[in-house]
C-alpha positions as CSV (number, residue, x, y, z in Angstrom):
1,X,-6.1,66.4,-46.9
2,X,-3.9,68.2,-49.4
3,X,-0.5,68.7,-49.2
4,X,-0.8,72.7,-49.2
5,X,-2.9,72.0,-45.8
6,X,-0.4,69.5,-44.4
7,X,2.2,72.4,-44.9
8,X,0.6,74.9,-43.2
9,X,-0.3,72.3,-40.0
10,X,3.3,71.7,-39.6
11,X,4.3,75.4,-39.9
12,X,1.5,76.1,-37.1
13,X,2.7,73.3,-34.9
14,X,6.3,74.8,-35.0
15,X,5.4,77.5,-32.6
16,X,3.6,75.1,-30.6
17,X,5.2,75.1,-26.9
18,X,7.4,78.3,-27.9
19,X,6.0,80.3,-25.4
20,X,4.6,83.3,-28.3
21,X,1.5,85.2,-27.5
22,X,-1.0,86.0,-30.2
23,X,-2.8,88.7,-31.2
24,X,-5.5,89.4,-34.0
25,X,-4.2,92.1,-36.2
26,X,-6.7,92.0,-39.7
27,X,-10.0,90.1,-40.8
28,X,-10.8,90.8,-44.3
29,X,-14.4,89.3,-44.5
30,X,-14.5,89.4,-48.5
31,X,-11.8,87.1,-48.4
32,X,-12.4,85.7,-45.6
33,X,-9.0,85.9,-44.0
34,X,-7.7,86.2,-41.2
35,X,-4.3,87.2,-39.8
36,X,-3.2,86.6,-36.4
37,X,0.0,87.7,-35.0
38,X,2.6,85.8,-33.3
39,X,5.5,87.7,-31.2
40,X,6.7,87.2,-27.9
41,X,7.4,90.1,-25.7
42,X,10.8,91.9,-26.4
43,X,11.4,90.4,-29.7
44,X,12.2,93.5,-31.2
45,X,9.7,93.9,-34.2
46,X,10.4,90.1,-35.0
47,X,7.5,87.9,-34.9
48,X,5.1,85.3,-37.5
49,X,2.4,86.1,-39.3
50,X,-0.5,83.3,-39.0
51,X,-2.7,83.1,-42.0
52,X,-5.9,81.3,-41.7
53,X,-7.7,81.4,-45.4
54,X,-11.2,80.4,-46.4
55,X,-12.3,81.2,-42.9
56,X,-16.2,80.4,-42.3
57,X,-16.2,80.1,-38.6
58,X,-14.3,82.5,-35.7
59,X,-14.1,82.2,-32.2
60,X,-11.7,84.1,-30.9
61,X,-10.8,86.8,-28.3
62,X,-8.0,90.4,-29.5
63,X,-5.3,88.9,-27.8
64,X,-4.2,86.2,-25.5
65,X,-1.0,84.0,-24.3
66,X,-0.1,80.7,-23.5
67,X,-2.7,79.2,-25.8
68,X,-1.1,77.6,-29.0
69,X,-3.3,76.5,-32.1
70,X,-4.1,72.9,-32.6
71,X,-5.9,70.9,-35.0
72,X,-9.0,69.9,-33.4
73,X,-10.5,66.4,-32.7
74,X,-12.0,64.7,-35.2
75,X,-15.1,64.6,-32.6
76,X,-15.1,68.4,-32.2
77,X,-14.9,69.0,-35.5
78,X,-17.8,66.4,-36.6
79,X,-19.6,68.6,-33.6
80,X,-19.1,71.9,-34.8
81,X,-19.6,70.9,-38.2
82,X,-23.3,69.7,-37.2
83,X,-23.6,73.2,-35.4
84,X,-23.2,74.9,-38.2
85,X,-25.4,72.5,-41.0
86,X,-22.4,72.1,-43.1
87,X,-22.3,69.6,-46.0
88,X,-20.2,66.1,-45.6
89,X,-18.2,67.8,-48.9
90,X,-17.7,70.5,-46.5
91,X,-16.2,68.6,-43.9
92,X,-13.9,67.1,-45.6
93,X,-12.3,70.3,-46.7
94,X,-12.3,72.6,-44.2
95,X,-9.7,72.0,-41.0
96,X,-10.7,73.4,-37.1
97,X,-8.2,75.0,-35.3
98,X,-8.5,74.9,-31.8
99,X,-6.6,77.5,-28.6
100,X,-7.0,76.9,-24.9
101,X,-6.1,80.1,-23.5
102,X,-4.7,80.5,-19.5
103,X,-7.3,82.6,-19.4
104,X,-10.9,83.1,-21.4
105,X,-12.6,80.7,-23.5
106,X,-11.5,78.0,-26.3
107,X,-10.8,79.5,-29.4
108,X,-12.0,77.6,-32.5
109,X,-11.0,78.5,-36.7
110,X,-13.2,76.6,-39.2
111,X,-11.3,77.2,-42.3
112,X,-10.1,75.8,-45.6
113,X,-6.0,76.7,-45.4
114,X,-3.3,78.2,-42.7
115,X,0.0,80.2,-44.2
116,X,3.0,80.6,-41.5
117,X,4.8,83.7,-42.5
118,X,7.9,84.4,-40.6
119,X,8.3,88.6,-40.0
120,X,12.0,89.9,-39.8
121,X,12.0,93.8,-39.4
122,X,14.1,95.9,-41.6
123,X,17.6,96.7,-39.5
């Protein structure tokens, strides 16, 4: 794993247990990128911005709470990995994010890199 990815776990697993709710605000498919938000209600414009780069696989619902990512399994990941026919190379490189929301289904990120980006509004 490199150390850019080891970074970005750690940042993720900050807000773990926090009690934010996340939203998808922006997918950029030629990049694929995408860019969840992370707030909790009556924050007052202040909230993170979670960047998931490389992304190649997406299972996820506009918003939900109480459902914090985690890296998945290495089982799940070998699984979904097999789902989609991707290389061992592949494997190797890319890192599954996983969300249990209260409510809906799990959520699961197959991508290369995630970026925390804390969001402080102007006064």
């Amino acid at each position: 794993m490199l150390e850019s990815q080891k970074r970005g776990i750690s940042n993720l697993e900050r807000l773990q247990g926090q009690g934010y709710e996340y939203q998808l605000e922006n997918y950029t498919s030629g990049l694929s990128e995408l860019s969840i938000k992370a707030y909790k209600t009556g924050s007052q414009g202040h909230f993170f911005r979670v960047i998931f780069q490389t992304t190649l696989y997406v299972q996820i619902p506009i918003h939900w709470g109480n459902g914090d990512f985690h890296l998945a399994t290495s089982d799940r990941h070998a699984i979904l990995m097999e789902t989609l026919g991707l290389s061992p190379e592949q494997k190797e490189q890319l890192l599954l994010f996983t969300a249990l929301p209260s409510k809906g289904t799990e959520i699961l990120i197959l991508c290369h890199k995630v970026l925390v980006s804390q969001e402080i509004p102007f006064p």
